[in-house]
Structure formats: C-alpha cells, structure tokens
PAZA-903169 format. One record per residue: x, y, z of N, C-alpha, C, CB in turn; residue number from 1. Coordinates in steps of 0.02 Angstrom, whole numbers, plus 50000, padded with zeros to 5 digits. Glycine has a CB too. Example, Ala and Ser with C-alpha at 12.3 -4.5 7.8 and 13.67 -1.06 7.14 Angstrom:
# PAZA-903169
+-------+--------+-------+--------+---------+-------+-------+--------+-------+--------+---------+-------+-----+
| neast | nnorth |   nup | caeast | canorth |  caup | ceast | cnorth |   cup | cbeast | cbnorth |  cbup | num |
+-------+--------+-------+--------+---------+-------+-------+--------+-------+--------+---------+-------+-----+
| 50660 |  49716 | 50390 |  50615 |   49775 | 50390 | 50660 |  49835 | 50390 |  50565 |   49776 | 50452 |   1 |
| 50642 |  49888 | 50354 |  50684 |   49947 | 50357 | 50645 |  50002 | 50394 |  50704 |   49970 | 50286 |   2 |
+-------+--------+-------+--------+---------+-------+-------+--------+-------+--------+---------+-------+-----+
END
This chain:
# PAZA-903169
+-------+--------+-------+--------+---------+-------+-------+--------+-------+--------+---------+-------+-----+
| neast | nnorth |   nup | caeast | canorth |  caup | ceast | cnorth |   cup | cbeast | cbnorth |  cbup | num |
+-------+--------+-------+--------+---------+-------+-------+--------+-------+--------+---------+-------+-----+
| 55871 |  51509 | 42333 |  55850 |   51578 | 42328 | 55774 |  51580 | 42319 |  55885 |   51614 | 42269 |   1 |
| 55741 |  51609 | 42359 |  55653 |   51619 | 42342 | 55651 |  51707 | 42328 |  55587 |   51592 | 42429 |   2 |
| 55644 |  51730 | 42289 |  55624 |   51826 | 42270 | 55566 |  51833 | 42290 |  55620 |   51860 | 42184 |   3 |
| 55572 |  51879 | 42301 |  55497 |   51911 | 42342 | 55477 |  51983 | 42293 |  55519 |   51941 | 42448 |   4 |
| 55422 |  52003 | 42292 |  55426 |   52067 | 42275 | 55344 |  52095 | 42326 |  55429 |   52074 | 42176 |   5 |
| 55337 |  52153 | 42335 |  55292 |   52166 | 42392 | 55265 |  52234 | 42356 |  55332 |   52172 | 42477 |   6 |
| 55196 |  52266 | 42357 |  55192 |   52309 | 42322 | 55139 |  52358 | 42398 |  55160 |   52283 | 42238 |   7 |
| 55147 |  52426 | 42386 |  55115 |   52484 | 42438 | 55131 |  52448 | 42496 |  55026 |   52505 | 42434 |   8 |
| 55204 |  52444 | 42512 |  55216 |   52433 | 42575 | 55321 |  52418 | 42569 |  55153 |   52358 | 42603 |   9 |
| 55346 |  52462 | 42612 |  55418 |   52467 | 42600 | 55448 |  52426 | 42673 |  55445 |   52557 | 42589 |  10 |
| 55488 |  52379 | 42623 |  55524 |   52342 | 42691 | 55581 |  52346 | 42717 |  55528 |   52284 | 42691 |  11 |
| 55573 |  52364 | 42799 |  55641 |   52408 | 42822 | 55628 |  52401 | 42894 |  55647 |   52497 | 42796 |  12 |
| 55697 |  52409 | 42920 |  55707 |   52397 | 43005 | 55646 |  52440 | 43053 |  55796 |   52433 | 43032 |  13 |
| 55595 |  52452 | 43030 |  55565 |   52487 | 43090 | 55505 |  52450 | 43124 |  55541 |   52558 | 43068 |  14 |
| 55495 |  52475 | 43180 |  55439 |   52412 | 43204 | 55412 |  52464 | 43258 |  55476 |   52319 | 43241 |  15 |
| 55362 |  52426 | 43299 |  55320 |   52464 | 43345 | 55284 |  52509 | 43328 |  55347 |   52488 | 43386 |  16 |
| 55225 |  52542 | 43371 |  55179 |   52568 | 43360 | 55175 |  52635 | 43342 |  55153 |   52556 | 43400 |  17 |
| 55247 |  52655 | 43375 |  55267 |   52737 | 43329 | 55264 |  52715 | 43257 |  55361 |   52776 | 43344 |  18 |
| 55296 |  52673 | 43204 |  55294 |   52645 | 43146 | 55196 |  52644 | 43109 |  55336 |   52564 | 43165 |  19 |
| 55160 |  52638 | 43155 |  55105 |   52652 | 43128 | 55082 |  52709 | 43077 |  55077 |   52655 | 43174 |  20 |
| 55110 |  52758 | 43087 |  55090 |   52817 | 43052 | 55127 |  52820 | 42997 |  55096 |   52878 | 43088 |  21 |
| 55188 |  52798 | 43013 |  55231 |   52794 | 42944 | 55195 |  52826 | 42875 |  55246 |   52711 | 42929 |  22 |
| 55208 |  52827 | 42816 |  55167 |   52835 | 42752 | 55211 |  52841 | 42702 |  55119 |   52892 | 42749 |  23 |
| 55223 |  52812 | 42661 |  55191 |   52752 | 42626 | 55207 |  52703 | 42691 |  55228 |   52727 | 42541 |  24 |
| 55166 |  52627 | 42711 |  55189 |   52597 | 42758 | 55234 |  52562 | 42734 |  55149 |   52568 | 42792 |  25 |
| 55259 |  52515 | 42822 |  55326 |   52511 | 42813 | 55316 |  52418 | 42854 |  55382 |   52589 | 42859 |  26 |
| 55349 |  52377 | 42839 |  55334 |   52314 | 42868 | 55411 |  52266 | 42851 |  55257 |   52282 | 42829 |  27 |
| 55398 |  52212 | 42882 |  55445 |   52161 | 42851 | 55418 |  52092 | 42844 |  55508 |   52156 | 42891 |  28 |
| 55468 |  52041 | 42852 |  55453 |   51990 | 42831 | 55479 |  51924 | 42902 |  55490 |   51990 | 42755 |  29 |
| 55413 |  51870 | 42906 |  55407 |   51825 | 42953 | 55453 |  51778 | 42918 |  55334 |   51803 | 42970 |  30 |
| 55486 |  51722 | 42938 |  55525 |   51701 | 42891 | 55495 |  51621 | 42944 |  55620 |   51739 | 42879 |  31 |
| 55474 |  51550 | 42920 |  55468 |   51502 | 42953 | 55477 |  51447 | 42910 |  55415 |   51505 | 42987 |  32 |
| 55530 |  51389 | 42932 |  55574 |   51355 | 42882 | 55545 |  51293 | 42926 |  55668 |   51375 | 42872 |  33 |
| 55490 |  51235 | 42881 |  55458 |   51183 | 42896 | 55450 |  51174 | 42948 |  55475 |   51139 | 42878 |  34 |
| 55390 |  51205 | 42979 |  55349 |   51196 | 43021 | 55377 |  51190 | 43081 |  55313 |   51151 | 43006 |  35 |
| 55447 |  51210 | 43101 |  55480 |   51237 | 43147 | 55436 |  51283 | 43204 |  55528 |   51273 | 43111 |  36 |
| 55437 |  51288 | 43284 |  55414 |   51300 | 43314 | 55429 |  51377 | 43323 |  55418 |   51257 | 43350 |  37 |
| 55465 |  51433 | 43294 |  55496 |   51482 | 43314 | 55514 |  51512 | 43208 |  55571 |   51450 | 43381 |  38 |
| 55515 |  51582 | 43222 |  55510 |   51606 | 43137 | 55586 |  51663 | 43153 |  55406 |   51664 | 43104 |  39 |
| 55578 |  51684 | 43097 |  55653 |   51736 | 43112 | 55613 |  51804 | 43057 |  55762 |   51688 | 43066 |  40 |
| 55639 |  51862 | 43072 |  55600 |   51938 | 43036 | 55676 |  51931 | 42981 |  55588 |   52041 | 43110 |  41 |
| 55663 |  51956 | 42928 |  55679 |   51990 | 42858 | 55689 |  52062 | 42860 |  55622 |   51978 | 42808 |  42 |
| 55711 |  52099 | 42880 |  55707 |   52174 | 42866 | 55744 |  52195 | 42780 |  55754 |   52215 | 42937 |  43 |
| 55723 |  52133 | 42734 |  55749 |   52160 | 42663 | 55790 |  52183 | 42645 |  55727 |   52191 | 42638 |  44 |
| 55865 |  52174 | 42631 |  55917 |   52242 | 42588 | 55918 |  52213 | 42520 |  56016 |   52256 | 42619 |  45 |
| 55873 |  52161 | 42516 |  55846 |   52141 | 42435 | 55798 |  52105 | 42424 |  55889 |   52107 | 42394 |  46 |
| 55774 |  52091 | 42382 |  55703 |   52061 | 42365 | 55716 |  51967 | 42363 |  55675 |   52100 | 42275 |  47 |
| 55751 |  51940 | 42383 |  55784 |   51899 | 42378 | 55793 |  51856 | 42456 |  55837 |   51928 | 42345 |  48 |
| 55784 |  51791 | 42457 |  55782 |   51765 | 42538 | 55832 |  51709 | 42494 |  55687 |   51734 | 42590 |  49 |
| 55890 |  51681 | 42570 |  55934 |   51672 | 42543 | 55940 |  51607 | 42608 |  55982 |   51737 | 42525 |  50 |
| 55933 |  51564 | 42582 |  55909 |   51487 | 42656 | 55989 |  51459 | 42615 |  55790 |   51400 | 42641 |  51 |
| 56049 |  51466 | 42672 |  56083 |   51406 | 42667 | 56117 |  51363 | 42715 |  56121 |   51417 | 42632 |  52 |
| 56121 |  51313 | 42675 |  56141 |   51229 | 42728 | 56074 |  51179 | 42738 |  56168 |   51251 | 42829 |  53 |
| 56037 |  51191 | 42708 |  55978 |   51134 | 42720 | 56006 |  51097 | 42673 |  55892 |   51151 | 42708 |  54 |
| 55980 |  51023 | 42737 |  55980 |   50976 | 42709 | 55955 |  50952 | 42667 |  55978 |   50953 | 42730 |  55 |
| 55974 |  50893 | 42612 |  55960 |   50866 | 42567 | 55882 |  50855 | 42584 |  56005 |   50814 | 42555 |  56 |
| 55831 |  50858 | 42524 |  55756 |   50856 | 42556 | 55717 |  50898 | 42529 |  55750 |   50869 | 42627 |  57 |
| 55658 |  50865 | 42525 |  55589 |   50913 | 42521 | 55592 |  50976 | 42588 |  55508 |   50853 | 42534 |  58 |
| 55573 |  51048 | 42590 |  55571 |   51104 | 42619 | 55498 |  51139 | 42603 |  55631 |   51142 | 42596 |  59 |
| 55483 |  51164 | 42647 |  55440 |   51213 | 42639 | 55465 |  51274 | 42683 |  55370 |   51188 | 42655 |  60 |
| 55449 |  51354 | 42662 |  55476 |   51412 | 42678 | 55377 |  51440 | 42697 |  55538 |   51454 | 42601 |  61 |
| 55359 |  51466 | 42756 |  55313 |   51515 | 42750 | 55324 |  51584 | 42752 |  55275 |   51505 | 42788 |  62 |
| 55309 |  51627 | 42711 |  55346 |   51676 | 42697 | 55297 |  51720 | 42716 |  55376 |   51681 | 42632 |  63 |
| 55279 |  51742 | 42773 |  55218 |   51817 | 42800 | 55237 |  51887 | 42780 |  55212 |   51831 | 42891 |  64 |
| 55214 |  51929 | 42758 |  55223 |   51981 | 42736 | 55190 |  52032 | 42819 |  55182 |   51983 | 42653 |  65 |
| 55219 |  52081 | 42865 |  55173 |   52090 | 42921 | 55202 |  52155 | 42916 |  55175 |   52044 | 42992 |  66 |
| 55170 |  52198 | 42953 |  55176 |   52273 | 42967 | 55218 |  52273 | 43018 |  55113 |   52313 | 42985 |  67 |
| 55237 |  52342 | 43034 |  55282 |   52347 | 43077 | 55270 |  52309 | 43159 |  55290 |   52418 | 43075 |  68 |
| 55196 |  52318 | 43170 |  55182 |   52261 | 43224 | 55169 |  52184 | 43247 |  55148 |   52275 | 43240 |  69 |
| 55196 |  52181 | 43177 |  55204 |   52088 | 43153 | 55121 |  52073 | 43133 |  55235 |   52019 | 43242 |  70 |
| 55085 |  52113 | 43126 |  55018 |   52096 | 43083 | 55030 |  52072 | 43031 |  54976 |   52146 | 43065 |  71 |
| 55003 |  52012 | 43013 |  55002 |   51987 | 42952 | 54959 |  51994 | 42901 |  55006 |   51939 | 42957 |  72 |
| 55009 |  52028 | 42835 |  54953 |   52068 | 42767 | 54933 |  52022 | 42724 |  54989 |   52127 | 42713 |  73 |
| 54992 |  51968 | 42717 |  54988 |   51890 | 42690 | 55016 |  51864 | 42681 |  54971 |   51870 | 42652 |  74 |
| 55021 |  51829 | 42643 |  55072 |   51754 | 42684 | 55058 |  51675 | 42614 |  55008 |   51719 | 42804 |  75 |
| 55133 |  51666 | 42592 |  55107 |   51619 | 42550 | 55169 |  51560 | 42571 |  55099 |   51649 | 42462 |  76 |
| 55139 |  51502 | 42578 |  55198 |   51437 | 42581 | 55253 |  51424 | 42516 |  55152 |   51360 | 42585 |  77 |
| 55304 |  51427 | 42507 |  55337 |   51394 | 42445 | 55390 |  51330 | 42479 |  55387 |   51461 | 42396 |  78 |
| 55377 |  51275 | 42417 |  55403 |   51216 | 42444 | 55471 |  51200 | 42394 |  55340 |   51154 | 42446 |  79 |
| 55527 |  51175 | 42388 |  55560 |   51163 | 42361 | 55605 |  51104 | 42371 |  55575 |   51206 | 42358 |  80 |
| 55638 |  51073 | 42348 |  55678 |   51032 | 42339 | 55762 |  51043 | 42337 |  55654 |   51010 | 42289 |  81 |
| 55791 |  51042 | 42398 |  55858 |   51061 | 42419 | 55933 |  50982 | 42414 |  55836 |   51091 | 42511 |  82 |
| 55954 |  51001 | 42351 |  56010 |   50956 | 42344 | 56076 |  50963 | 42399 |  56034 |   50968 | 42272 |  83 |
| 56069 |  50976 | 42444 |  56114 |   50982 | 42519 | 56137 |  50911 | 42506 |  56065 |   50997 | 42608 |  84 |
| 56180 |  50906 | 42589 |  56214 |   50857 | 42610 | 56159 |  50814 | 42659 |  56279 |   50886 | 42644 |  85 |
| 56158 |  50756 | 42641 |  56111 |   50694 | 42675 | 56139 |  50709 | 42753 |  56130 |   50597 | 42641 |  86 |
| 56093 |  50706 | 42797 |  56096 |   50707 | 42882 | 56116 |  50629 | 42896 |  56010 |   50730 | 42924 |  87 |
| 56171 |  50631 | 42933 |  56173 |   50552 | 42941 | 56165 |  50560 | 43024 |  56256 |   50506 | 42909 |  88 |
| 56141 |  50492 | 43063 |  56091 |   50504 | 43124 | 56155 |  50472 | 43159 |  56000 |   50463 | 43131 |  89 |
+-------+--------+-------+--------+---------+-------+-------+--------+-------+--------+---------+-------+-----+
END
C-alpha cells in the first residue's frame, strides 16, 4: 500500500482540454512500477495505491501527480521492499 494525499487539486476521471477550466482543478495520477517502459493513470476512489503480485524484491513506484492533460505538477519516487513469491527463470 503507498497513500497519497494531494492538496488544491481533486482527483477524478476527467481529462482533455475541455477539463482545463474546471475549478477547483481536477487531475490524476501517472502510475510507473521500476523503470518499466509504459505507466498506467490512477483516477483515485481513494487516497491509497494498491500494487499486487510483485515479486519478491527491492521496487521502486514513480508516482506523478498531472492535470487533466497529463502535465506533470510533481512527482516523487517511493522504493520499497516486497516479500512476494521469488521468480524462478
């Protein structure tokens, strides 16, 4: 579990440039799980990100905070340590 909390800015399914005017604004969340080539959006129904089945292992999560046009407001790395099931090759 990583919690998030986000302040003057509400996170919810809307996107595109109609979404600009919005007020209070409105954005979601970039979601990119170790340096993986491709990220997945968050549209929030809680403050709460919820990664399961990783493997046993050091992880890092980059977690972008972006407006409805995927602009990024900011963005912080959290790394953790996941007691999963060992990958056997």
């Amino acid at each position: 579990f990583i919690p998030y909390r986000v302040e003057n800015l509400r996170i919810l399914p809307v996107g595109g440039p109609a979404a600009r005017n919005v007020s209070p604004r409105v954005g979601h969340l970039h979601l990119t799980v170790d340096d993986l080539p491709w990220a997945w959006a968050d549209y929030g129904q809680s403050d709460t990100i919820i990664l399961v089945g990783m493997p046993r292992g050091q992880h890092k999560v980059l977690v972008e905070v972006v407006d409805a046009e995927g602009n990024v407001f900011t963005k912080q790395t959290v790394t953790f340590h996941s007691p999963g099931k060992e990958i056997q090759p």
